[in-house]
DOFITI-872695 format. One record per residue (C-alpha): x, y, z; residue number from 1; chain; residue in three letters. Coordinates in Angstrom, 3 decimals. Each point is the difference from the previous one (the first is absolute). Layout:
REM residues N
{u:X; v:Y; w:Z; pos:NUM; unit:A; code:ALA}
...
***
This chain:
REM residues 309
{u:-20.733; v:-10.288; w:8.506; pos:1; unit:A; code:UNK}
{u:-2.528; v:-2.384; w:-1.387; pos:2; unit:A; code:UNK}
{u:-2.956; v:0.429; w:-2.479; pos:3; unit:A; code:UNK}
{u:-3.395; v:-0.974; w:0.917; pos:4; unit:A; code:UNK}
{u:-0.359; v:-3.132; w:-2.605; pos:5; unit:A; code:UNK}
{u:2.934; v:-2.606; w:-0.671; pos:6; unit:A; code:UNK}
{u:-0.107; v:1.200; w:-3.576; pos:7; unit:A; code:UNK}
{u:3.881; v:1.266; w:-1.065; pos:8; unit:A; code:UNK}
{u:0.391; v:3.730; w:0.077; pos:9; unit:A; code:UNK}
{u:0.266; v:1.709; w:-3.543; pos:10; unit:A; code:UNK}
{u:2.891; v:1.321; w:-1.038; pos:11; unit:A; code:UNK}
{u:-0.934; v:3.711; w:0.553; pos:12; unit:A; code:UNK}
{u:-1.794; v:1.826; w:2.867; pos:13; unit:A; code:UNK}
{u:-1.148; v:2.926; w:0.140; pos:14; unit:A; code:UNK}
{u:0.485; v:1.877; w:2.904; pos:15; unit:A; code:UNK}
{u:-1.705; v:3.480; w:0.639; pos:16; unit:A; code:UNK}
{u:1.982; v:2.163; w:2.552; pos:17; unit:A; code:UNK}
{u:-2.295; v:2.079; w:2.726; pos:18; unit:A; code:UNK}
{u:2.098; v:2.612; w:1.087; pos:19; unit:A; code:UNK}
{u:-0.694; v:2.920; w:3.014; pos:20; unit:A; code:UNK}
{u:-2.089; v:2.769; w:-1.269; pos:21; unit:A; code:UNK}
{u:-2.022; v:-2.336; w:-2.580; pos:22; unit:A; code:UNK}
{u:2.703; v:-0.277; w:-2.443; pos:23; unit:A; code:UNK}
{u:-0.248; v:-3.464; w:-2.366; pos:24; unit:A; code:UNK}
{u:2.841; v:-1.325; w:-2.055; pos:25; unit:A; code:UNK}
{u:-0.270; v:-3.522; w:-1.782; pos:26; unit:A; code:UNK}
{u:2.992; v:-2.271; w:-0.954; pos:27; unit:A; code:UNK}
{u:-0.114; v:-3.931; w:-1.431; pos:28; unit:A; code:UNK}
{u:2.372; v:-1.848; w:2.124; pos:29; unit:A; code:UNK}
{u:1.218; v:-3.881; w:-0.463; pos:30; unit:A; code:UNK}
{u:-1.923; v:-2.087; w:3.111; pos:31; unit:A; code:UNK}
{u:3.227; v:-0.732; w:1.203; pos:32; unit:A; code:UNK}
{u:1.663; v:3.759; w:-0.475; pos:33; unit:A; code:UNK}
{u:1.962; v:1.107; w:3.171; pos:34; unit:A; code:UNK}
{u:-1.367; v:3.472; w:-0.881; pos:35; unit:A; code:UNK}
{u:-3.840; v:-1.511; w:0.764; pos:36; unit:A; code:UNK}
{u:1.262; v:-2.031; w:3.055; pos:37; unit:A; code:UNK}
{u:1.704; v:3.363; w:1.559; pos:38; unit:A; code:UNK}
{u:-3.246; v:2.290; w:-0.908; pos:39; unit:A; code:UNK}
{u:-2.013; v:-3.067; w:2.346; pos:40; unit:A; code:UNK}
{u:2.184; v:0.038; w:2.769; pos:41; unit:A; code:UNK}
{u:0.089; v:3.560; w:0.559; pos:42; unit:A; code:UNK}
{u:-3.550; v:-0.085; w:-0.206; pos:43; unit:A; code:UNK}
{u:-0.250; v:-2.449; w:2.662; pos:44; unit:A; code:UNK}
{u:2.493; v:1.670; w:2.018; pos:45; unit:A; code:UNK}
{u:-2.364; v:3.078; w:0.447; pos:46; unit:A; code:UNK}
{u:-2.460; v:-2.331; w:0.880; pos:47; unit:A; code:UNK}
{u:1.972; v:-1.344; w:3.043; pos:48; unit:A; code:UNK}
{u:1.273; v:3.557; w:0.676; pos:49; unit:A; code:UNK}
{u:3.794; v:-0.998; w:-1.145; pos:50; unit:A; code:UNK}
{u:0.484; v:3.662; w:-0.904; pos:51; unit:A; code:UNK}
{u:3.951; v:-0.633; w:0.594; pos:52; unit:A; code:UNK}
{u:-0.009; v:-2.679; w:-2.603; pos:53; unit:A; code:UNK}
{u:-1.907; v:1.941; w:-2.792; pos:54; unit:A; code:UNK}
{u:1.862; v:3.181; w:-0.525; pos:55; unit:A; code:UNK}
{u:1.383; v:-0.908; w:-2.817; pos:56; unit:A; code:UNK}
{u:-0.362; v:1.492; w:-3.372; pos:57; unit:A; code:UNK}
{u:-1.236; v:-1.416; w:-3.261; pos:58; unit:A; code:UNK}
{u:1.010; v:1.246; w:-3.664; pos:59; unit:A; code:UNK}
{u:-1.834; v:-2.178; w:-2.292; pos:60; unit:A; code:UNK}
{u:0.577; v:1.019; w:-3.484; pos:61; unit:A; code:UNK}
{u:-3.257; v:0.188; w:-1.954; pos:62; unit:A; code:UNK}
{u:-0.907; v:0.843; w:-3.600; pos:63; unit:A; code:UNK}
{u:2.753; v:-2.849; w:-1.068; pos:64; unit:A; code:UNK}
{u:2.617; v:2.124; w:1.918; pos:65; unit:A; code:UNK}
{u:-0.670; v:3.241; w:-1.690; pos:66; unit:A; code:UNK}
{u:-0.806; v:1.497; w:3.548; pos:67; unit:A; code:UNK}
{u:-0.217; v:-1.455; w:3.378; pos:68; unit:A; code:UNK}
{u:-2.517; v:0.402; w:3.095; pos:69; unit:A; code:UNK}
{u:1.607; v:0.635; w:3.079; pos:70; unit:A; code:UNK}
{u:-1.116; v:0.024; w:3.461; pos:71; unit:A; code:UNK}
{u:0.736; v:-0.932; w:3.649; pos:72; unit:A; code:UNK}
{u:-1.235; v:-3.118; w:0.850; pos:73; unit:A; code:UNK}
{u:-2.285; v:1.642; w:2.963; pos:74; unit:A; code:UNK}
{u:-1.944; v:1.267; w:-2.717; pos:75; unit:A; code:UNK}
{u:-1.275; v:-3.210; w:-1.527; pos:76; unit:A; code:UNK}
{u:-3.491; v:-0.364; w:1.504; pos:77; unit:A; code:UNK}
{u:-1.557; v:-2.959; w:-1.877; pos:78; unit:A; code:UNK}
{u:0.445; v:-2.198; w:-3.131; pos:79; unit:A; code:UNK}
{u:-2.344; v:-1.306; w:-2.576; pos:80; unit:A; code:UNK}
{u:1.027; v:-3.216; w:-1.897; pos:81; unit:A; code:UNK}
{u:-1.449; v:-1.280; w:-3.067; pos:82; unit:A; code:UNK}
{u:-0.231; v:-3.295; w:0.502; pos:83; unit:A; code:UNK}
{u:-0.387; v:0.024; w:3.748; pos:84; unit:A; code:UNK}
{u:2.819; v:-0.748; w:2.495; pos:85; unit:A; code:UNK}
{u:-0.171; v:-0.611; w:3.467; pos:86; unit:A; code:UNK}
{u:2.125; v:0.349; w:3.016; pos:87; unit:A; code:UNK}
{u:-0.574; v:-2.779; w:2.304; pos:88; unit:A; code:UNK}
{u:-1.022; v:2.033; w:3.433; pos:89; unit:A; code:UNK}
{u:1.649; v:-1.517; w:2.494; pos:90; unit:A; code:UNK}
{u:3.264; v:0.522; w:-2.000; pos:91; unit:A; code:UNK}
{u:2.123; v:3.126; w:0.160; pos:92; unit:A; code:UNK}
{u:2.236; v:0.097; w:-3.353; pos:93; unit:A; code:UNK}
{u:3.499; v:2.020; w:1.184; pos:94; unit:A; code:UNK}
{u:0.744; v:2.564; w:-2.659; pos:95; unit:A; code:UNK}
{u:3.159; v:-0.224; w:-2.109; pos:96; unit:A; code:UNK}
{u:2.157; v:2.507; w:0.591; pos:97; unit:A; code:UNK}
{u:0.886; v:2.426; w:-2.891; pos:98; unit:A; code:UNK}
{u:3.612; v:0.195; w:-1.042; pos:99; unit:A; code:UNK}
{u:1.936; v:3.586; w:-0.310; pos:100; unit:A; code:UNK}
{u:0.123; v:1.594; w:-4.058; pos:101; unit:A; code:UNK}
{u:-2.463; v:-3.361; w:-0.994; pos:102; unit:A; code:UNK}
{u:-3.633; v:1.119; w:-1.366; pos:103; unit:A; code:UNK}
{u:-2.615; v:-2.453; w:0.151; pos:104; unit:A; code:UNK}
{u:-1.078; v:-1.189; w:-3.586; pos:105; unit:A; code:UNK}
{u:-2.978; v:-1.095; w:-1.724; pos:106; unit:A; code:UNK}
{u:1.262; v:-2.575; w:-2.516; pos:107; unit:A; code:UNK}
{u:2.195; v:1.568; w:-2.504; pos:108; unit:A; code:UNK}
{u:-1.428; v:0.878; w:-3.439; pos:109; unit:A; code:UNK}
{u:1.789; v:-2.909; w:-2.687; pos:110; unit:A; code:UNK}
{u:1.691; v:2.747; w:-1.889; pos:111; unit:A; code:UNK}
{u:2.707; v:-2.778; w:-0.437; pos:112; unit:A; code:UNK}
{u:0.538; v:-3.607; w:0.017; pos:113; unit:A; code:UNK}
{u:2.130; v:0.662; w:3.058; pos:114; unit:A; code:UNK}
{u:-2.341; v:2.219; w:1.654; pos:115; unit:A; code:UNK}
{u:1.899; v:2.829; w:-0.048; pos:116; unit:A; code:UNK}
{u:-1.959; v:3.495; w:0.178; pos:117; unit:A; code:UNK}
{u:2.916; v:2.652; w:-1.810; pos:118; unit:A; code:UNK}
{u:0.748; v:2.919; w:1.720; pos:119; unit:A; code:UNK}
{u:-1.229; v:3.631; w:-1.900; pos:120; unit:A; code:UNK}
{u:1.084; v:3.239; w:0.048; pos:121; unit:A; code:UNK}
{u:-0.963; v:3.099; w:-1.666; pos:122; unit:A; code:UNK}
{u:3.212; v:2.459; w:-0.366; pos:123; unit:A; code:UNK}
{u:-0.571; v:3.459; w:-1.902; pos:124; unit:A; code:UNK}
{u:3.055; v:1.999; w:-0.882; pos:125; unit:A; code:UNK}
{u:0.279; v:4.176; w:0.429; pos:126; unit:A; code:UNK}
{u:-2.657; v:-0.717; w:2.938; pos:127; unit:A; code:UNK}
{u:1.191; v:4.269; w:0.648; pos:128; unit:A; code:UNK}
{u:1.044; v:2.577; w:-2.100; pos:129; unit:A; code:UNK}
{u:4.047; v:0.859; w:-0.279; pos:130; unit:A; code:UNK}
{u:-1.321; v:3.239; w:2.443; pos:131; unit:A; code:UNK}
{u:-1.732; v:-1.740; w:2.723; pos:132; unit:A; code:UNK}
{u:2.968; v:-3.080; w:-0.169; pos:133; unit:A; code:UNK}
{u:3.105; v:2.692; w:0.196; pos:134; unit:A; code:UNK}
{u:-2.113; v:2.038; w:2.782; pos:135; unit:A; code:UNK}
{u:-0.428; v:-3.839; w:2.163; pos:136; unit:A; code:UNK}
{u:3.318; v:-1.033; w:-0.951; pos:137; unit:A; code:UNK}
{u:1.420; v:3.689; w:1.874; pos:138; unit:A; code:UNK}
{u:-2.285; v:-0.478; w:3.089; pos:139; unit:A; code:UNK}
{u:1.201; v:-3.657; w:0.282; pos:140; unit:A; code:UNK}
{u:3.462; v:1.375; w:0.303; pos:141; unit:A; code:UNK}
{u:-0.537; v:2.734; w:2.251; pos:142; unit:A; code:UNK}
{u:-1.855; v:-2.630; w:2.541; pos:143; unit:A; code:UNK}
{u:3.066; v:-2.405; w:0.300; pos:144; unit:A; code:UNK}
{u:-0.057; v:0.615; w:3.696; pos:145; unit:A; code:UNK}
{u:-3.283; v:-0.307; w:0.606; pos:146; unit:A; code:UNK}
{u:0.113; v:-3.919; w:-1.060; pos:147; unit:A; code:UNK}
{u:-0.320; v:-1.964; w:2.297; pos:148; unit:A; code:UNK}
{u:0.303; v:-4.445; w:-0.071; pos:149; unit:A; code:UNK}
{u:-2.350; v:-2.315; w:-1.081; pos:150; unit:A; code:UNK}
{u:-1.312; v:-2.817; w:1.908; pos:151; unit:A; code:UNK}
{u:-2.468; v:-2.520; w:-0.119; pos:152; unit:A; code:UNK}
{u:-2.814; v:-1.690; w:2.487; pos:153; unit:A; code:UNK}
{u:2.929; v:-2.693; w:1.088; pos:154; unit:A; code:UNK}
{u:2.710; v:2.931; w:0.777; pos:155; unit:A; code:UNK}
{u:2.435; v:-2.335; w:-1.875; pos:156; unit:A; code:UNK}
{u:2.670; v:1.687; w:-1.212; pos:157; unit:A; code:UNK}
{u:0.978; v:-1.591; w:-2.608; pos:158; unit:A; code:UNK}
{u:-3.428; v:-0.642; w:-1.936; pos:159; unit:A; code:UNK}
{u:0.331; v:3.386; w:-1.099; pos:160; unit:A; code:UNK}
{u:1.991; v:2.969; w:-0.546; pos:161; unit:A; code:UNK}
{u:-0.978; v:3.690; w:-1.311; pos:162; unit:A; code:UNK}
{u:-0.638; v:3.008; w:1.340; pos:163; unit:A; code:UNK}
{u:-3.580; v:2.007; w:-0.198; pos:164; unit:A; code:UNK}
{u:-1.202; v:3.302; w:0.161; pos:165; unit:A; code:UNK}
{u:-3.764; v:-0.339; w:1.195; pos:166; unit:A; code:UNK}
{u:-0.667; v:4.215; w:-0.061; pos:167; unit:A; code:UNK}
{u:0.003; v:1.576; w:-3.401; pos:168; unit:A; code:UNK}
{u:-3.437; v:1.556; w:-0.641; pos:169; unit:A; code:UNK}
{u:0.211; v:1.890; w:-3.020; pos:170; unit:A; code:UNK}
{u:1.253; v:-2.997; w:-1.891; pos:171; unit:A; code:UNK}
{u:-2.021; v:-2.629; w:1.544; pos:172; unit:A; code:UNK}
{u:-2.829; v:2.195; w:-0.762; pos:173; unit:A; code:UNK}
{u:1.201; v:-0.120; w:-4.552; pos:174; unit:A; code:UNK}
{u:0.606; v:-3.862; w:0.323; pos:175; unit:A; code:UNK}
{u:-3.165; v:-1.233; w:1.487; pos:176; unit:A; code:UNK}
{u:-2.180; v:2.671; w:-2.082; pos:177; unit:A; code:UNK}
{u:1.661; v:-1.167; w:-3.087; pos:178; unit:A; code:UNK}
{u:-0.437; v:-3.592; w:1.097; pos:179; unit:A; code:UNK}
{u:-3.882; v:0.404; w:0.789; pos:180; unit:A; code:UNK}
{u:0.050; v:0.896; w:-3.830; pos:181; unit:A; code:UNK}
{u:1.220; v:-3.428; w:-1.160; pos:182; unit:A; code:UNK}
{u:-0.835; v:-2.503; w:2.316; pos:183; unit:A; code:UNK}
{u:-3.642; v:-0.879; w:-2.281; pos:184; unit:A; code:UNK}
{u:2.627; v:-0.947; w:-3.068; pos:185; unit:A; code:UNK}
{u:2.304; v:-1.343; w:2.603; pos:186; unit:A; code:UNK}
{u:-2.506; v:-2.647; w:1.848; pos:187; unit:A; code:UNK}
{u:-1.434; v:-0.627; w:-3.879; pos:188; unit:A; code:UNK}
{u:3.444; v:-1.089; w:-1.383; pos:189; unit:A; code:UNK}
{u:0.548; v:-2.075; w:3.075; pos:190; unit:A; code:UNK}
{u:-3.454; v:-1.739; w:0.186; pos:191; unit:A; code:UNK}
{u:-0.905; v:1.746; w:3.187; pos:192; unit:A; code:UNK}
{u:-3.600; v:1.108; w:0.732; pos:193; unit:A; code:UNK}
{u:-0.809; v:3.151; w:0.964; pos:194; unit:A; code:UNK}
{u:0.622; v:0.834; w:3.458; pos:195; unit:A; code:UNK}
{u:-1.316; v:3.108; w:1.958; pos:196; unit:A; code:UNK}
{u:3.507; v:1.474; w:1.209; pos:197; unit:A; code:UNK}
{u:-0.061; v:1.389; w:3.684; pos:198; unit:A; code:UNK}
{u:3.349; v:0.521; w:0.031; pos:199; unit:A; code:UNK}
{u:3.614; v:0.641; w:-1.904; pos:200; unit:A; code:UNK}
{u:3.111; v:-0.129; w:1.990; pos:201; unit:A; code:UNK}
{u:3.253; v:1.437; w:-0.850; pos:202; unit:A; code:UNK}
{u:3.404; v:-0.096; w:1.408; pos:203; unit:A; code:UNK}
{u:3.718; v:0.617; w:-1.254; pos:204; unit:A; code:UNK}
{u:2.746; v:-2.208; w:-0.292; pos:205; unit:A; code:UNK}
{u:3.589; v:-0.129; w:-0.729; pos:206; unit:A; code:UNK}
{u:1.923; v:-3.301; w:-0.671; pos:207; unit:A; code:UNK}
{u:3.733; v:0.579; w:0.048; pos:208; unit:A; code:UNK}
{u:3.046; v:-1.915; w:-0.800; pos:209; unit:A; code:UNK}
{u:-1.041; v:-3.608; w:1.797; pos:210; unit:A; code:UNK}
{u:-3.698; v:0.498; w:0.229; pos:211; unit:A; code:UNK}
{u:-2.910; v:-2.146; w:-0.223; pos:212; unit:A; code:UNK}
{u:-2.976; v:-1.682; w:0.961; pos:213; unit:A; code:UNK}
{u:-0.493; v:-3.458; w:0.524; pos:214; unit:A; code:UNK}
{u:-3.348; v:-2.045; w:-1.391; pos:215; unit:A; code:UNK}
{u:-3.286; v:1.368; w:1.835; pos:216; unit:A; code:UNK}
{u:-3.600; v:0.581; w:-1.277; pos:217; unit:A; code:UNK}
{u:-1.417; v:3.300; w:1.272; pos:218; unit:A; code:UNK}
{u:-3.327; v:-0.770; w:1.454; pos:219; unit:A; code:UNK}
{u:0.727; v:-3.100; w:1.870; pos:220; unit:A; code:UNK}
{u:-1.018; v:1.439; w:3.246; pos:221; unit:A; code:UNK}
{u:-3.358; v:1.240; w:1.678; pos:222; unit:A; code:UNK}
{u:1.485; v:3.667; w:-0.592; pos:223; unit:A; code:UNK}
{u:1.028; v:-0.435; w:-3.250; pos:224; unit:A; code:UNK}
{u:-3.228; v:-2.176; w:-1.318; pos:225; unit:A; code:UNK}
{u:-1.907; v:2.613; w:-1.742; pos:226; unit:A; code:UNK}
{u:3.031; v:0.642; w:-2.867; pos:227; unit:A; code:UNK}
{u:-0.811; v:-0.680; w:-2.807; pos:228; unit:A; code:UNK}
{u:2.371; v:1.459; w:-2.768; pos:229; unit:A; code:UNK}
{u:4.099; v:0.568; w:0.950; pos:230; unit:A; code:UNK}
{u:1.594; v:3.081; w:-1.923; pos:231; unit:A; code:UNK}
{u:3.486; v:1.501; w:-0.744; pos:232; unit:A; code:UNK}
{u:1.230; v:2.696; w:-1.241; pos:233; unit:A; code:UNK}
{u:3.749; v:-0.483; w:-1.653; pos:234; unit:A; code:UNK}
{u:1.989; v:3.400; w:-0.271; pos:235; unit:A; code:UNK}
{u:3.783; v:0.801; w:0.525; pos:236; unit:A; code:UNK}
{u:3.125; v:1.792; w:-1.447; pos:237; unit:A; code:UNK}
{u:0.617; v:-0.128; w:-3.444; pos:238; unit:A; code:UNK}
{u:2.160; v:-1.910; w:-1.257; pos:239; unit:A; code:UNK}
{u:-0.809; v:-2.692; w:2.362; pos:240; unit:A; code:UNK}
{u:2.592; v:0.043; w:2.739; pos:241; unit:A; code:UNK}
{u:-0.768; v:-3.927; w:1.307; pos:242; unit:A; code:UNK}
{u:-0.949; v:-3.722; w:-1.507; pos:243; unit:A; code:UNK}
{u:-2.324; v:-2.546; w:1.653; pos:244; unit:A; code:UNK}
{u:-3.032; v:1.225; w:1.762; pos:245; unit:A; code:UNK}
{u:-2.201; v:-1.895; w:-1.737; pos:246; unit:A; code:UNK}
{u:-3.503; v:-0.907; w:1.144; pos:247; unit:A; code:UNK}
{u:-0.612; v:-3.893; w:-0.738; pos:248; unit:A; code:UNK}
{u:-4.433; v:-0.980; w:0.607; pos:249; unit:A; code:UNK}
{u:-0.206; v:-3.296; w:0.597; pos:250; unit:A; code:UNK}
{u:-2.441; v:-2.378; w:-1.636; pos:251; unit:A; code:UNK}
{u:-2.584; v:-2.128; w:2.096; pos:252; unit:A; code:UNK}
{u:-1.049; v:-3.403; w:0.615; pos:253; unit:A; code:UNK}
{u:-2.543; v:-1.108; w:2.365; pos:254; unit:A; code:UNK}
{u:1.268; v:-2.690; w:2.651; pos:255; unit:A; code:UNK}
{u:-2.178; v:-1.421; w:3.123; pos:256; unit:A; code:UNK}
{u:-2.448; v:2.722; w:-0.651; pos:257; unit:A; code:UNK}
{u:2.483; v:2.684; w:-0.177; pos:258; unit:A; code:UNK}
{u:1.407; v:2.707; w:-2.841; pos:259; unit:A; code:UNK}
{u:3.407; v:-0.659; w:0.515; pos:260; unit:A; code:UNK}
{u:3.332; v:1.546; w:-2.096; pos:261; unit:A; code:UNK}
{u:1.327; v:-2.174; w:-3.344; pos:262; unit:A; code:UNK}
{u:3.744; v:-0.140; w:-1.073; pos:263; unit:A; code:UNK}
{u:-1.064; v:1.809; w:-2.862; pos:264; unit:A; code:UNK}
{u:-0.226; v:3.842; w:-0.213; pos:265; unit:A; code:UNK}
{u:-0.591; v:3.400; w:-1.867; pos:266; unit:A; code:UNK}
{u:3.343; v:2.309; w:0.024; pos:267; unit:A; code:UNK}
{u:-1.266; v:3.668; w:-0.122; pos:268; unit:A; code:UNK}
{u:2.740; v:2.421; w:-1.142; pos:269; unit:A; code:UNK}
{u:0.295; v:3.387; w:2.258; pos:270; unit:A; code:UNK}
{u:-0.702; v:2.185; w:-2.485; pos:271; unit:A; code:UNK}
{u:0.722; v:3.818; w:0.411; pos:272; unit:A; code:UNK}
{u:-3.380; v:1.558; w:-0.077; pos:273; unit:A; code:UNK}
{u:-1.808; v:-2.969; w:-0.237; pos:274; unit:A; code:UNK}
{u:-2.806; v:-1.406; w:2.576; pos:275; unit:A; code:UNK}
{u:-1.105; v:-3.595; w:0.367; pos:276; unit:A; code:UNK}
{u:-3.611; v:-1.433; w:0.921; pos:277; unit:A; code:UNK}
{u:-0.097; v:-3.650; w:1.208; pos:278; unit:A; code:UNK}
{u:-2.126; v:-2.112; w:2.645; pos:279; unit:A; code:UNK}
{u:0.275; v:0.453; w:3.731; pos:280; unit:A; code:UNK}
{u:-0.109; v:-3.597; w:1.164; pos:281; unit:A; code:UNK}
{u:3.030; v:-0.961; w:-3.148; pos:282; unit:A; code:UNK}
{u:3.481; v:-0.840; w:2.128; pos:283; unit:A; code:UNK}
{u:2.926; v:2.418; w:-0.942; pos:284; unit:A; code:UNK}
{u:2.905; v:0.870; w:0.635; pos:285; unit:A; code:UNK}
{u:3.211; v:2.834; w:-0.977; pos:286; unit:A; code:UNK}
{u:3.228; v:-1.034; w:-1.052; pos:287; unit:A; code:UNK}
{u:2.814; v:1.373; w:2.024; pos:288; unit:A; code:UNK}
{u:0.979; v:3.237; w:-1.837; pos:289; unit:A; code:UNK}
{u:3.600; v:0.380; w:-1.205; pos:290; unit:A; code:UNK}
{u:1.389; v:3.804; w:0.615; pos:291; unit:A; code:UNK}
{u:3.678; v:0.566; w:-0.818; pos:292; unit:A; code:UNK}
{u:-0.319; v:3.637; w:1.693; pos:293; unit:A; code:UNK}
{u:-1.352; v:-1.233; w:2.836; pos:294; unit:A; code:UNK}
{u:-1.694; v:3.409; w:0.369; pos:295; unit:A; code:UNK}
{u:-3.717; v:0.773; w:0.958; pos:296; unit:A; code:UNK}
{u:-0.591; v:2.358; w:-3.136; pos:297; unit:A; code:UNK}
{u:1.202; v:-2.973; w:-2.358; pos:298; unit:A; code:UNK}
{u:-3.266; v:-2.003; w:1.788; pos:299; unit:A; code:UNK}
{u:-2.989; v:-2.202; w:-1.788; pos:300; unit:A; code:UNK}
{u:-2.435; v:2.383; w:1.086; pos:301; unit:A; code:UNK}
{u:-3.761; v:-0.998; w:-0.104; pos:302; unit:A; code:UNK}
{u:-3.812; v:0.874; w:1.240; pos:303; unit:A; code:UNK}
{u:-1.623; v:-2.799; w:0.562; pos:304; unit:A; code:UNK}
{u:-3.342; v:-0.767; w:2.033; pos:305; unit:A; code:UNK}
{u:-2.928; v:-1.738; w:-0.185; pos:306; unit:A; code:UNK}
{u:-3.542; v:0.566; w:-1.662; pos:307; unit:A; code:UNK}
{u:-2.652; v:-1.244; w:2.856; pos:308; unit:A; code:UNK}
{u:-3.063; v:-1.169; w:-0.657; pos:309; unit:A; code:UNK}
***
């Protein structure tokens, strides 16, 4: 890339994103961000009809990371810099290419002198009333066969363990209603915009004695771009019948242009009756869940799901 005078770049550019369908986004961007570089080279890609080379997908957190803009890179049909950068024309620039559960990053808000953006959550207690948690609770139990194993988009089996129940209407149906009634406080307390939500998914899930889940984001793939909010639902036997099972959300840090997971975390306590609210693109993970009974009833039971913009 070089500008059309010898002058030195300034430290910001802004950059004006032309999208399919006449959609316009605009980020400032360092001159030497790898985020700016990767938007030029699939740009240039299109133009030399590399369409292998610029499927990729871009999640560039906008708003100073209080939502993100997400989109396949095929999509990306111009860009408008402020001050002006060129590509030279006889020069093809070969895209980067985008690492798995990384989220491309403008630079990171200076919330701290380490540049550390905290992880937030929202978690409200007696999310149901004692009815409609007893009446989930005894349809939970009844369903123990119809569980069936969790798995994940690298079929490794040892990333994660649970089992799921992806078919329970009636309930599905109470959870996401009551959820549509607090996601405005819910994206308020946790600095997120308001959205238009096309969709809320819901599924079941048991962790028994020696379940978890390793650390993953949950929209870190083309499928999964559009989530914006990650939810769950806490409810089990009382007294609890297991320890561990906690859900740690990481903290962030930006690193060559990425959001990428701190050593530093939130530890959310699984709550009966509680639900908890936090950002889609945060890393996470469950403890492994400690069950002396070893049986199903004696689970961590949750619904959780994902609010899509």
């Amino acid at each position: 890339m070089e500008s059309p005078s010898q002058s030195p770049l300034p430290k910001e550019i802004q950059v004006k994103i032309l999208l399919a369908g006449g959609h316009e986004y605009e980020v400032s961007l360092p001159p030497d961000a790898p985020l700016l570089h990767n938007l030029i080279s699939a740009l240039v890609a299109h133009a030399h009809g590399q369409e292998n080379s610029s499927s990729g997908l871009f999640q560039i957190p906008i708003e100073q990371g209080r939502s993100a803009l997400c989109f396949a890179s095929k999509q990306l049909v111009g860009l408008v810099t402020e001050p002006p950068i060129f590509v030279q024309q006889n020069q093809v620039v070969q895209p980067q290419t985008q690492q798995s559960e990384q989220i491309w990053a403008n630079p990171a808000p200076k919330d701290t002198s380490l540049g550390i953006i905290p992880s937030e959550y929202v978690q409200i207690d007696n999310f149901l009333n004692t009815e409609e948690t007893i009446r989930l609770l005894n349809f939970v139990l009844s369903q123990e066969k119809a569980f069936v194993p969790t798995s994940t988009s690298t079929n490794d089996i040892n990333y994660r363990r649970s089992m799921a129940l992806y078919d329970f209407p009636e309930f599905s149906e109470l959870i996401v209603n009551r959820i549509q009634e607090v996601i405005p406080d819910v994206s308020n307390k946790l600095g997120l915009p308001s959205f238009p939500v096309s969709q809320i998914e819901a599924q079941l899930t048991a962790h028994k004695d020696g379940n978890y889940y390793k650390i993953h984001n949950d929209n870190g793939s083309t499928d999964t771009a559009t989530r914006e909010l990650t939810y769950v639902y806490y409810f089990y036997q009382t007294p609890k019948p297991f320890t561990g099972g906690e859900l740690l959300i990481y903290d962030s840090k930006v690193e060559n242009g990425f959001f990428v997971g701190t050593e530093t975390f939130k530890t959310v306590d699984p709550r009966h009756n509680s639900i908890v609210f936090f950002l889609s693109r945060c890393l996470h993970e469950v403890l492994p869940v400690h069950c002396p009974s070893q049986a199903f009833a004696d689970s961590r039971f949750t619904v959780n799901g994902w609010v899509r913009r």
